[in-house]
C-alpha positions as CSV (number, residue, x, y, z in Angstrom):
1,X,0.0,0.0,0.0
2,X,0.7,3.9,-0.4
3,X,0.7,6.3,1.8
4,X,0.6,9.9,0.6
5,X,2.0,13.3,2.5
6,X,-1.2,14.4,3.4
7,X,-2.0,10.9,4.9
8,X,1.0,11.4,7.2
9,X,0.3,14.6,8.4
10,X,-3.3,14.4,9.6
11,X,-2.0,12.0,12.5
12,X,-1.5,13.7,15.8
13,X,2.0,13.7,17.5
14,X,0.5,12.1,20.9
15,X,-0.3,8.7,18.6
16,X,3.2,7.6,18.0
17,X,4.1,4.6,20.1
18,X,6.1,4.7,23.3
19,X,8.7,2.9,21.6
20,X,12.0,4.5,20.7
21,X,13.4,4.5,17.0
22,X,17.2,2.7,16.7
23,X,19.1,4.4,13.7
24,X,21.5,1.2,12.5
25,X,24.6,1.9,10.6
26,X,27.3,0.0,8.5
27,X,30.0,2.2,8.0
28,X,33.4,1.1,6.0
29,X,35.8,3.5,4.7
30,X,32.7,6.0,4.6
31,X,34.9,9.4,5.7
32,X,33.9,11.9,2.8
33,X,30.1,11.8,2.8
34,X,30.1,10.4,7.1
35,X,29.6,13.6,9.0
36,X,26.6,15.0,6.6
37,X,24.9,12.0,7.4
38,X,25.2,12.5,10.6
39,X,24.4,15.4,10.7
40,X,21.1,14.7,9.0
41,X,19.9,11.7,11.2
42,X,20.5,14.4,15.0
43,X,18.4,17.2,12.9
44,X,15.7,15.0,12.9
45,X,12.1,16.7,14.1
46,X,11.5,13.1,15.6
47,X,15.1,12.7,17.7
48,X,16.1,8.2,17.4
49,X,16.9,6.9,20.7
50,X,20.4,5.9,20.0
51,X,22.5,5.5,16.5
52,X,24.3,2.4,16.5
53,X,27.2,2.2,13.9
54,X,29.5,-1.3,12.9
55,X,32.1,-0.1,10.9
56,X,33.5,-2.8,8.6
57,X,37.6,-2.3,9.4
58,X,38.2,1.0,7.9
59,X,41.0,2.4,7.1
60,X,40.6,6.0,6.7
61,X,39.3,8.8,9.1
62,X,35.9,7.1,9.7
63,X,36.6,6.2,13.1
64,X,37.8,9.3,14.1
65,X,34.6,10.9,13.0
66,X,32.8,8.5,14.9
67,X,34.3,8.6,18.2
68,X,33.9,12.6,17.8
69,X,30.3,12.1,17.8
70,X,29.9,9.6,20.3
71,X,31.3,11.9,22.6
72,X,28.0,14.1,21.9
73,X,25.6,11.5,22.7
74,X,23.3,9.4,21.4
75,X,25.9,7.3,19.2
76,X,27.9,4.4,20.4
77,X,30.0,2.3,17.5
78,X,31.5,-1.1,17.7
79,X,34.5,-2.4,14.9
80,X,35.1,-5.6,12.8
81,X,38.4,-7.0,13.2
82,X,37.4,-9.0,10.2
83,X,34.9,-7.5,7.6
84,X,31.6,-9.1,7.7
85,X,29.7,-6.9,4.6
86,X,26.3,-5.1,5.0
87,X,24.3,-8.2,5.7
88,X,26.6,-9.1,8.2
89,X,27.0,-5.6,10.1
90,X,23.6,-4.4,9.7
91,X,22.5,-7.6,11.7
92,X,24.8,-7.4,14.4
93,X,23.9,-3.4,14.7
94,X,20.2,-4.6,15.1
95,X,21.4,-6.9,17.3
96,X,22.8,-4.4,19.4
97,X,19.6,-2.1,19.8
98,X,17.5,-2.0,22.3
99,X,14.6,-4.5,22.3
100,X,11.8,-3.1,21.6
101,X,12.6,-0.5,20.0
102,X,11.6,0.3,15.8
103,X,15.0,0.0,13.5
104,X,15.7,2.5,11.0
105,X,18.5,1.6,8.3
106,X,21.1,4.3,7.4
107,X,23.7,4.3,4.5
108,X,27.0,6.1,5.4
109,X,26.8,8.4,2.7
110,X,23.2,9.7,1.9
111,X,21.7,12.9,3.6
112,X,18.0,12.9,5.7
113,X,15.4,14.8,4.6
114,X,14.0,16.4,8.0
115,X,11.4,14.8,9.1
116,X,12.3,10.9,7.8
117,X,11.8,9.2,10.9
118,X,8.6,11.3,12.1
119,X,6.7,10.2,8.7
120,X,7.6,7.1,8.6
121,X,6.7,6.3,12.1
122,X,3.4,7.4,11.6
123,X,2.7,5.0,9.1
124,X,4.3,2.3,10.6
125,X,0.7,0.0,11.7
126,X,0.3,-0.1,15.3
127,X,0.2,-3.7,15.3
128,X,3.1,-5.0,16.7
129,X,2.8,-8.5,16.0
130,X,3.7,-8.9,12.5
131,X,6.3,-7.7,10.8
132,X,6.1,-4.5,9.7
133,X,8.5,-2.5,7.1
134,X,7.8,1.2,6.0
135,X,9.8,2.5,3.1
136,X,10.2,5.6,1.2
137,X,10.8,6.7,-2.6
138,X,14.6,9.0,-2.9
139,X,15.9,12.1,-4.4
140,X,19.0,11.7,-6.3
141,X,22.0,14.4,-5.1
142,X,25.2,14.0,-6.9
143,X,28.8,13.3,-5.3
144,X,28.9,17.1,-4.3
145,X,25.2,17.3,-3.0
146,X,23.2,18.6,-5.9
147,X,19.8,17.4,-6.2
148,X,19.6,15.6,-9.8
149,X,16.5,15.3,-11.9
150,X,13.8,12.6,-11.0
151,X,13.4,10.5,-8.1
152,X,14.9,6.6,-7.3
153,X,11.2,5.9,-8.1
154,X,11.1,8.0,-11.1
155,X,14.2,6.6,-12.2
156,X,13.5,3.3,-12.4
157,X,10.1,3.3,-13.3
158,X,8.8,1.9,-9.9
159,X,6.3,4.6,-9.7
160,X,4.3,2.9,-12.8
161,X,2.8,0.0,-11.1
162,X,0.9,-0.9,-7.8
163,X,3.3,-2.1,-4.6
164,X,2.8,-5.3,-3.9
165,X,3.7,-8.9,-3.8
166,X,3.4,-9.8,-7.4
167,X,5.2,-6.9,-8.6
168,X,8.0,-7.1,-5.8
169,X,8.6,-10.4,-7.2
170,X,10.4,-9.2,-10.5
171,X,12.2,-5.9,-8.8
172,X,12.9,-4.8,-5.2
173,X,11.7,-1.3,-5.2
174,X,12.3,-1.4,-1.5
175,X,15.6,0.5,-0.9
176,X,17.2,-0.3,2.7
177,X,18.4,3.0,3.2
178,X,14.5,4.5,3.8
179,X,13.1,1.2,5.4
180,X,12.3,1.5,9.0
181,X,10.8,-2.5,10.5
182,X,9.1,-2.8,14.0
183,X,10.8,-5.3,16.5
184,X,9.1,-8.4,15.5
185,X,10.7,-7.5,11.7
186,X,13.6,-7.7,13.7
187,X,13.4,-11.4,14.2
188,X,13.4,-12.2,10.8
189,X,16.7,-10.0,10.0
190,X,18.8,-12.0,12.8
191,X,17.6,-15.3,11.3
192,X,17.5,-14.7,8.2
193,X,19.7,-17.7,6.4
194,X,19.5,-16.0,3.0
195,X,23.3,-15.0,2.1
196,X,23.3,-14.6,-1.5
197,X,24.1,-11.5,-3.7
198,X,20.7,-9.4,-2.8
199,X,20.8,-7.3,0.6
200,X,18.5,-7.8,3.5
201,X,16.2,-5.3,2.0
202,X,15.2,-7.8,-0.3
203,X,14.5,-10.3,2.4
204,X,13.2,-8.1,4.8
205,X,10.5,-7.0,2.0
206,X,9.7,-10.5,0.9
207,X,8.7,-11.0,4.4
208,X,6.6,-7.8,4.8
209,X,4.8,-8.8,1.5
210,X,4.5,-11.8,2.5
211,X,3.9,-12.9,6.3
212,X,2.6,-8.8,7.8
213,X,2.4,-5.6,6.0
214,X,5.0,-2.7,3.8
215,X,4.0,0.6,3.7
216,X,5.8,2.3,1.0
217,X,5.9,6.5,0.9
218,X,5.7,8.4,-2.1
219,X,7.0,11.2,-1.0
220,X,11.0,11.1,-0.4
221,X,12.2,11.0,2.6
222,X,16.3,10.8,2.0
223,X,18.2,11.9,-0.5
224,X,20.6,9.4,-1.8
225,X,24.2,10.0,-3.3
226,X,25.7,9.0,-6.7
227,X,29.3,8.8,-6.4
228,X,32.1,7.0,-7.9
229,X,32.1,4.2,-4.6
230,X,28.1,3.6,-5.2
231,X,26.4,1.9,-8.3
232,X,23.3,1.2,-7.6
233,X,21.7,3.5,-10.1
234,X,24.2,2.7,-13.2
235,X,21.9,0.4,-14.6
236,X,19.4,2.8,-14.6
237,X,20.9,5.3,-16.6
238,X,20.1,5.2,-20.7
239,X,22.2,3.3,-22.3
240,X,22.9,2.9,-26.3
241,X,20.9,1.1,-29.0
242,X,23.7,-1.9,-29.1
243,X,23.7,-2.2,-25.2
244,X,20.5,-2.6,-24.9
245,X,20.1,-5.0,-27.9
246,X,23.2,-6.9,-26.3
247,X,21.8,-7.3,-22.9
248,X,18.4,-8.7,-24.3
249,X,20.1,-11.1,-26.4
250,X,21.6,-12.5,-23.3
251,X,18.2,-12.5,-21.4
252,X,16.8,-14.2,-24.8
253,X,20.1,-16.8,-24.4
254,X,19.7,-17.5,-20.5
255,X,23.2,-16.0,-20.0
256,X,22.3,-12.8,-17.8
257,X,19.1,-14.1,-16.4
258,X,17.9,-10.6,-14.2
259,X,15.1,-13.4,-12.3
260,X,17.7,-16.0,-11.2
261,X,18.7,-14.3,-7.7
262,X,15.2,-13.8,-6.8
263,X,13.9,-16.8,-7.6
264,X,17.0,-18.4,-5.3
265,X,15.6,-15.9,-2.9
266,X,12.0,-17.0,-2.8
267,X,12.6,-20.5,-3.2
268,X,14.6,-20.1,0.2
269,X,12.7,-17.5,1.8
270,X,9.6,-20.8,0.3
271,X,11.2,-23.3,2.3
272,X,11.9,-21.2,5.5
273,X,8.7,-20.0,6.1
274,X,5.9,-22.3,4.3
275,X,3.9,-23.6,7.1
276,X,3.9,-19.8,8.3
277,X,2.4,-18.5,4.6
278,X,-1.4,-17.7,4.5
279,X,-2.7,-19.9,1.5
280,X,-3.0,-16.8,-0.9
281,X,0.8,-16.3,-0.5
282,X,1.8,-19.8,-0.9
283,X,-0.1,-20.1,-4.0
284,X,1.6,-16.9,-5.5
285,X,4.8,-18.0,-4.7
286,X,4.1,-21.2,-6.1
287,X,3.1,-19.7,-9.6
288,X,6.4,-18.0,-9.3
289,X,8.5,-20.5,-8.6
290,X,7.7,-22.7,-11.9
291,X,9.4,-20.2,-13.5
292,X,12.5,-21.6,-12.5
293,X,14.8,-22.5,-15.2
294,X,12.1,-21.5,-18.0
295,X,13.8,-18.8,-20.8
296,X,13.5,-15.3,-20.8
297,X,10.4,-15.0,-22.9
298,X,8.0,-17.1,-21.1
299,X,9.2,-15.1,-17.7
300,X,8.4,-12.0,-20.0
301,X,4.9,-13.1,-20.5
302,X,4.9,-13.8,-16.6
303,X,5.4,-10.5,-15.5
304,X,2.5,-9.4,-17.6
305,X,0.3,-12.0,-15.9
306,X,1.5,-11.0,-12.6
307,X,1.1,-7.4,-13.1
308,X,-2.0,-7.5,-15.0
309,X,-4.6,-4.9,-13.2
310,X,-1.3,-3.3,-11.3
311,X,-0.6,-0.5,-13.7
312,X,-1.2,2.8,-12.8
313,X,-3.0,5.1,-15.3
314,X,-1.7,6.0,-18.1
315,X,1.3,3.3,-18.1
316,X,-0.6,-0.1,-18.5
């Protein structure tokens, strides 16, 4: 489901739950972009409880940044001797927050919009018991800060369809960095045996979808960085006529299949949690999964059976 700005705003600042917010943080060799960040999450209009930062054995002044702030307050870090990677640090981060309270993921290198953490509390569901992920579309700022055109959404075309299970099954438009999950969420990041080449966001979205409820936001709420050290967005940017024709030959051939980490994903995520699914779920999931090891074109003619009556206006 959506919810819009004016949604957000109509809810009354006494209704947020007594529960603190937990900012997590992975931080490795994050110096440049660090104290903006920073910076961002303390401005907050809704202050987090604590900001808990792993750094993954960094080598240049991160620490140093990080022990200047934890002399303010509020932040307390812990170091790898060994690198672990994002999966790896963001769960032991988690792990390291206080119990009950909500967890909000932070990138070292992006910048907070204001009031981040007050919206997407307030459309966190008040239920408690399942897990519960809110997320949030992004602006796009440039290496020096300077807002570029469209959003993440925008970008990728993830504003063009309904948010849901069918459609999260063929691209994550969840991005970690905006996701804030409730503490039963929480469970499912520390056991989560998935350890493949997609992030917990995948995972942690899968489960939403799946097992309690995502909320996503419209409206951004961060603004996330390009830079030279971060690639997330390269394969969203145009590319030439004999790319394009080259990578759909290899999706034709089976060689660059864009489906085969997911449905590894599922099929675990299938396996884990099956006896747990409500029936509906299990039967999506199902569908999807036949389409293991079929060629390109009969997962092209999938999505459009899984999408079907998902389109928004003007794009179906």
């Amino acid at each position: 489901m959506f919810t819009k700005n004016s949604d957000l705003l109509t809810a009354a600042a006494n209704t947020i739950p007594i529960q603190g917010i937990s900012v997590v943080m992975a931080t490795c060799n994050g110096a440049t972009y660090l104290r903006q960040q920073l910076d961002s999450i303390l401005a907050q209009t809704l202050q987090p409880a604590e900001i808990i930062v792993y750094d993954d054995s960094s080598t240049d002044e991160t620490l140093q940044i990080l022990e200047t702030y934890r002399e303010q307050g509020l932040l307390q870090y812990f170091t790898n001797t060994v690198r672990l990677g994002v999966i790896g640090n963001f769960q032991r981060a988690a792990a390291a927050a206080k119990p009950n309270n909500y967890i909000a993921f932070a990138d070292q290198d992006d910048i907070w919009l204001p009031d981040k953490l007050e919206k997407a509390l307030h459309a966190m569901p008040a239920n408690n018991l399942q897990p519960c992920l809110v997320y949030s579309n992004l602006l796009l700022i440039d290496a020096e800060g300077k807002q570029l055109p469209g959003t993440a959404w925008e970008v990728f075309g993830y504003h063009k369809y309904r948010h849901c299970l069918h459609t999260f099954l063929f691209a994550n438009f969840v991005f970690g960095c905006t996701t804030l999950i409730n503490s039963t969420m929480r469970e499912f990041l520390m056991e989560m045996p998935y350890k493949g080449k997609l992030n917990h966001d995948a995972w942690l979205a899968l489960t939403a979808f799946s097992l309690g409820n995502a909320i996503g936001i419209t409206e951004p709420l961060i603004a996330y960085r390009k830079h030279a050290s971060n690639v997330t967005f390269d394969n969203s940017q145009k590319k030439s006529m004999i790319a394009r024709i080259g990578r759909n030959i290899r999706w034709l051939l089976g060689t660059n299949d864009p489906l085969k980490e997911y449905i590894s994903m599922v099929t675990l995520f299938y396996n884990t949690y099956q006896k747990q699914l409500p029936p509906h779920v299990q039967r999506v999931l199902r569908r999807y999964l036949k389409l293991n090891g079929k060629p390109f074109i009969v997962k092209r003619i999938a999505l459009e059976f899984f999408f079907a009556g998902k389109w928004q206006g003007r794009w179906r």
